[in-house]
C-alpha positions as CSV (number, residue, x, y, z in Angstrom):
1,X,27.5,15.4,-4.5
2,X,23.8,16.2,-6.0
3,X,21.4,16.8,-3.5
4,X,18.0,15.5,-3.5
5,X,16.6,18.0,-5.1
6,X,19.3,18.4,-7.8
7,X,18.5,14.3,-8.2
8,X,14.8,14.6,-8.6
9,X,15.2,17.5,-11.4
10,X,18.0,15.1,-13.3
11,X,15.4,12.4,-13.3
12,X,12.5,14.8,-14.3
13,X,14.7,15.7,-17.0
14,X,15.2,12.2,-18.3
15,X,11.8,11.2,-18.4
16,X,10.4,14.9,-19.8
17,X,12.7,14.5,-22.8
18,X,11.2,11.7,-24.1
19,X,7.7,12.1,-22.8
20,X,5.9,15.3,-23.1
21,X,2.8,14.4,-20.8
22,X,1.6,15.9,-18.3
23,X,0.7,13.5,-15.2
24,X,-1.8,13.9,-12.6
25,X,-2.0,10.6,-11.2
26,X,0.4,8.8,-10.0
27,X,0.1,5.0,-9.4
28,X,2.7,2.5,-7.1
29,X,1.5,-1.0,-8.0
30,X,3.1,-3.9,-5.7
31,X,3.9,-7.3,-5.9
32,X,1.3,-9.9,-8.2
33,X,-0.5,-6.2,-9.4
34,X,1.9,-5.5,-12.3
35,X,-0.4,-6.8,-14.6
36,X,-2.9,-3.7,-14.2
37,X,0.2,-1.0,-16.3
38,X,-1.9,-2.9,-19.2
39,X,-4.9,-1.4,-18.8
40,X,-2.6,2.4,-19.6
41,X,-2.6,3.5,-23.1
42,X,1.3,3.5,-23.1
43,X,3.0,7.0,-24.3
44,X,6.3,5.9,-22.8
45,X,7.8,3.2,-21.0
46,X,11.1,3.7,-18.6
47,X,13.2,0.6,-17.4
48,X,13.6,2.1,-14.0
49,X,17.9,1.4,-14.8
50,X,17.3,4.3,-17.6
51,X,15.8,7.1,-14.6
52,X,19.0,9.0,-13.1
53,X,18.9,8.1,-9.1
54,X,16.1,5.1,-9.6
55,X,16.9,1.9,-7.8
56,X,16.7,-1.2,-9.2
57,X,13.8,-3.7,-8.2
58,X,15.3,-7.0,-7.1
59,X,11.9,-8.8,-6.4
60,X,10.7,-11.1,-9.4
61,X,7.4,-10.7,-9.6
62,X,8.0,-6.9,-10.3
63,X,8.9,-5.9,-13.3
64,X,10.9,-2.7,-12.7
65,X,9.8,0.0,-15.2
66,X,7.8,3.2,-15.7
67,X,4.8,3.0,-17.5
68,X,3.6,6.8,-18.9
69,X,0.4,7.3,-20.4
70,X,-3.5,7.9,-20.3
71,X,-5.6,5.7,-18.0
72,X,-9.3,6.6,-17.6
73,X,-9.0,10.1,-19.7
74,X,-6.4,11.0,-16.8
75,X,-2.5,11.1,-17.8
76,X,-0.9,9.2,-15.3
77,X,2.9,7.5,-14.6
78,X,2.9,4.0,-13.0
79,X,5.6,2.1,-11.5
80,X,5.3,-1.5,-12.4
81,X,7.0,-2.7,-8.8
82,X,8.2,-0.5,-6.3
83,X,11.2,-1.0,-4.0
84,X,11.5,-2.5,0.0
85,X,13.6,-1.8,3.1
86,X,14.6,-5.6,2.5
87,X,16.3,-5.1,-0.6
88,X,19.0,-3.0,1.2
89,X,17.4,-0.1,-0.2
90,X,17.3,3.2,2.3
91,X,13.5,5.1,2.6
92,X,15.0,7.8,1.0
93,X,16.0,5.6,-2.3
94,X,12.7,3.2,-1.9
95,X,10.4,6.9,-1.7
96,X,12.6,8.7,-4.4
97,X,9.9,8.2,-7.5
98,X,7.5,9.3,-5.6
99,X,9.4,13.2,-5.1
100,X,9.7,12.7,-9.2
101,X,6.0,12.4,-9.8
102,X,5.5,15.2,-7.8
103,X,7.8,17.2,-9.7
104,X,6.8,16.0,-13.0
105,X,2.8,17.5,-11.8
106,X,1.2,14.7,-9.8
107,X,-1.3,15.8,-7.8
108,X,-3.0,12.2,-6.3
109,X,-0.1,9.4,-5.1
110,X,-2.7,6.2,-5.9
111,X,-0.8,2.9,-3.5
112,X,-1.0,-0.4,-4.0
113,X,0.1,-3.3,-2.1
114,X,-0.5,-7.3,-1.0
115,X,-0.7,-7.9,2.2
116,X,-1.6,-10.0,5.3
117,X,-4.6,-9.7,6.5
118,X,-5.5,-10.2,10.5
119,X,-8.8,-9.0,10.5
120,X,-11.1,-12.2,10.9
121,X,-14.0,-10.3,9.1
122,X,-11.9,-10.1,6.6
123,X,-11.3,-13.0,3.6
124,X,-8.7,-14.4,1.4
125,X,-8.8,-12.4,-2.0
126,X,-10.8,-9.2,-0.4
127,X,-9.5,-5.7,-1.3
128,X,-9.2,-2.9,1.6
129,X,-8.9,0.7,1.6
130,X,-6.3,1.9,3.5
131,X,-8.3,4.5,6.0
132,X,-4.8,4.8,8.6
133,X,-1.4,3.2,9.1
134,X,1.2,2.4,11.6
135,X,4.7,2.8,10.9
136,X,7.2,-0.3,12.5
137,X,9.3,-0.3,9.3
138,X,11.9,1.4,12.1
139,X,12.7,3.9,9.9
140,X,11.3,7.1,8.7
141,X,12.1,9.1,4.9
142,X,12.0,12.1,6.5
143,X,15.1,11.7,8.8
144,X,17.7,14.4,8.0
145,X,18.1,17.5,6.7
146,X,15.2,19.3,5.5
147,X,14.3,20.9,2.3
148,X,11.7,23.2,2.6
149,X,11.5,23.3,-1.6
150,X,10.2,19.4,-0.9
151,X,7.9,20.1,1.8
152,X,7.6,21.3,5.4
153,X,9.5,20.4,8.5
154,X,7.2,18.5,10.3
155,X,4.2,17.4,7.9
156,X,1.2,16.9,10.1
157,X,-0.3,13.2,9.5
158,X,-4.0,13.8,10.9
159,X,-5.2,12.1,7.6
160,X,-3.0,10.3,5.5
161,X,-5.2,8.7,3.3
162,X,-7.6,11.6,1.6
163,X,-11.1,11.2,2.9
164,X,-12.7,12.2,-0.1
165,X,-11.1,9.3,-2.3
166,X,-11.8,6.6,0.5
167,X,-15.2,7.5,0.1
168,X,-15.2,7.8,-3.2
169,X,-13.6,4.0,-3.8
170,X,-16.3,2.9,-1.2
171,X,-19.0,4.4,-3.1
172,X,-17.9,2.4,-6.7
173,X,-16.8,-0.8,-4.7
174,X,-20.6,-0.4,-4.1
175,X,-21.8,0.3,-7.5
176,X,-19.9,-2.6,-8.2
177,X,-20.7,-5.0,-6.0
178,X,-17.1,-5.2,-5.1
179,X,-16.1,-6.8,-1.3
180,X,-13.9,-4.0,0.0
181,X,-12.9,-3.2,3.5
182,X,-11.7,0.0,5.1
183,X,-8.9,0.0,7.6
184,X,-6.0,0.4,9.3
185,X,-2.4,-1.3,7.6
186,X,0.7,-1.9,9.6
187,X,4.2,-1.8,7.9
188,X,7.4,-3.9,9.1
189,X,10.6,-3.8,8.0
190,X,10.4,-7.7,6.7
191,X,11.7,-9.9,4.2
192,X,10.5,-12.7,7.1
193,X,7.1,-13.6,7.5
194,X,5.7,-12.6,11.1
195,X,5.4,-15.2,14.3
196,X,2.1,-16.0,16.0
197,X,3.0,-13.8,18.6
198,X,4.2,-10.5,16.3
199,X,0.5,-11.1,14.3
200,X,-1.4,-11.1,18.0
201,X,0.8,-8.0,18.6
202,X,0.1,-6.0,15.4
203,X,-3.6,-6.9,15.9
204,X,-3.6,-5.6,19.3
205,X,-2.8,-2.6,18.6
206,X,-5.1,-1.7,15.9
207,X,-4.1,-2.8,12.8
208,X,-6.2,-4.7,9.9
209,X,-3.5,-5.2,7.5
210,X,0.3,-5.9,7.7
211,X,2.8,-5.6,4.8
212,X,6.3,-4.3,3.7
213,X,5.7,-1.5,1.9
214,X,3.4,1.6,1.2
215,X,3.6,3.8,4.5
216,X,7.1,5.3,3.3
217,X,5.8,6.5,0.1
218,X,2.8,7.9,1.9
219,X,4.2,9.6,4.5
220,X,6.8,11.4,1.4
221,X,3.7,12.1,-0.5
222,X,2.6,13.6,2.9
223,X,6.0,15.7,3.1
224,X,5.5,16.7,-0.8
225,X,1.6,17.7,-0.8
226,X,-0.2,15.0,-2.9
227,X,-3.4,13.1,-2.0
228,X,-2.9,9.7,-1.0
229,X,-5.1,6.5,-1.7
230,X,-4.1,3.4,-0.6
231,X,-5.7,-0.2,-1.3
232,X,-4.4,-3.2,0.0
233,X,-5.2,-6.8,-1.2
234,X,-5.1,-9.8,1.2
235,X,-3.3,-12.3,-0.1
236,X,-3.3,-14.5,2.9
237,X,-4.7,-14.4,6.7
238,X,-2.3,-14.4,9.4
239,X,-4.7,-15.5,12.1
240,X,-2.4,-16.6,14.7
241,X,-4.4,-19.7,16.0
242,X,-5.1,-21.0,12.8
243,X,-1.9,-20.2,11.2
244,X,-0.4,-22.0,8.1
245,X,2.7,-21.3,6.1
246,X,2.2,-19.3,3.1
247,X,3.9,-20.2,-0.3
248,X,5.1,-17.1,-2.3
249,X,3.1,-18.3,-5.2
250,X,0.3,-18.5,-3.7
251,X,0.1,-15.3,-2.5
252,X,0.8,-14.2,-6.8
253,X,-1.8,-16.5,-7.7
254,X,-4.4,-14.9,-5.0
255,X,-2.8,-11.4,-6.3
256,X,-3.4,-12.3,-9.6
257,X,-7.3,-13.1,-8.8
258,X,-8.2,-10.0,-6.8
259,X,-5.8,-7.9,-9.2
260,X,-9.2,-8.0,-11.5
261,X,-11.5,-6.0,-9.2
262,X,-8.9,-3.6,-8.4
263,X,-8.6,-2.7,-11.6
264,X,-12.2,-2.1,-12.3
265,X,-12.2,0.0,-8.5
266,X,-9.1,1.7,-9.3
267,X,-9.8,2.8,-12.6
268,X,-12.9,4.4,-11.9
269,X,-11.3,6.3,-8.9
270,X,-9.2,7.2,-11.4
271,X,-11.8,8.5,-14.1
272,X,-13.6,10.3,-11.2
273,X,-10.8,12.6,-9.8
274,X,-12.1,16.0,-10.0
């Protein structure tokens, strides 16, 4: 059997032999923000079925493929949908495209996700910088063996999310009048919704934001050295005494909405890495 390593280079492989490009960005958008792999001058596009060791994304409203190309003067590689613990996936499988991009020459991980919110300063629609998370997925990609060729041991997690591009996204959601929060997001395992109680819980103990995805991939692109930005866009509040059921499509249709200003915020982040 191919170990990880051996799996990432047979998927670098794939993808270098019909794409010459060399990537320094790259992007994980989530569910009801596929639409933004438009805004990438396409060079190559990879079904993720086509990508040796890539799972297959079973959630609708993602599209499942790997966009390659130039966004913002920066060559970057975008996965149009990403993967979830709920699918049956394992962290490993779910945070495997992020080791390729790594090996491929990424140098920033740029995360995106819908999500919850539980702030009440916080509205419907509004975009937030992830500045911290908190890890309830009950998992973690890092468990078992080590390679030290991926990354070290024990990858210290003081700050996640690079400083420099929060305050860099804060500075253009500025410049562009853009509402956009900074804070702290909170993953769970899912594919249920959360209780009253489980929202007064997560709140309590600090976080902004809850969703099903992003922290794995951050916490690999930890392991494998890259800076991490993460922006989250609330979809629906989860205030526990005012609490109403949420409909799947609204949550696309509120997506689809704020999708807009996070592709003017994340482009320019983009076009500014130095």
């Amino acid at each position: 059997m191919l170990d990880l390593y051996d799996k990432i280079e047979e998927a670098k492989t794939v993808i270098q032999k019909r794409w010459s490009g060399q990537p320094t960005v790259g992007i994980i958008l989530g569910t009801g923000l596929g639409s933004f792999a438009e805004d990438i001058q396409a060079e190559a596009t990879f079904p993720y079925g086509e990508i040796p060791h890539f799972p297959e994304s079973t959630v609708k409203s993602h599209a499942g493929r790997l966009v390659c190309g130039k966004l913002s003067g920066k060559t970057v590689m975008a996965m149009e949908g990403r993967f979830h613990f709920y699918e049956g996936y394992t962290l490993q499988q779910i945070t495997f495209p992020v080791r390729v991009m790594k090996a491929l020459g990424c140098k920033v991980l740029v995360v995106s996700n819908a999500c919850g919110g539980m702030n009440p300063q916080h509205a419907k629609g509004d975009l937030m910088v992830i500045e911290d998370h908190i890890n309830l997925i009950g998992d973690n990609p890092l468990i078992g063996r080590n390679d030290d060729r991926l990354g070290p041991r024990f990858p210290d997690m003081c700050h996640p999310y690079d400083p420099e591009l929060i305050a860099l996204a804060q500075r253009i959601a500025l410049e562009e009048r853009i509402v956009c929060h900074k804070g702290v997001f909170v993953a769970v395992s899912g594919p249920n919704l959360e209780t009253r109680a489980e929202y007064r819980f997560l709140r309590g103990i600090g976080a902004d934001v809850v969703g099903m995805s992003t922290v794995p991939e951050v916490i690999v692109g930890v392991h494998c050295g890259l800076r991490n930005f993460g922006i989250s866009v609330l979809t629906d509040m989860c205030l526990p005494d005012a609490l109403e059921p949420v409909v799947l499509e609204d949550i696309l249709a509120t997506a689809a909405q704020a999708e807009k200003k996070l592709r003017v915020l994340v482009k320019r982040v983009v076009g500014e890495l130095t």
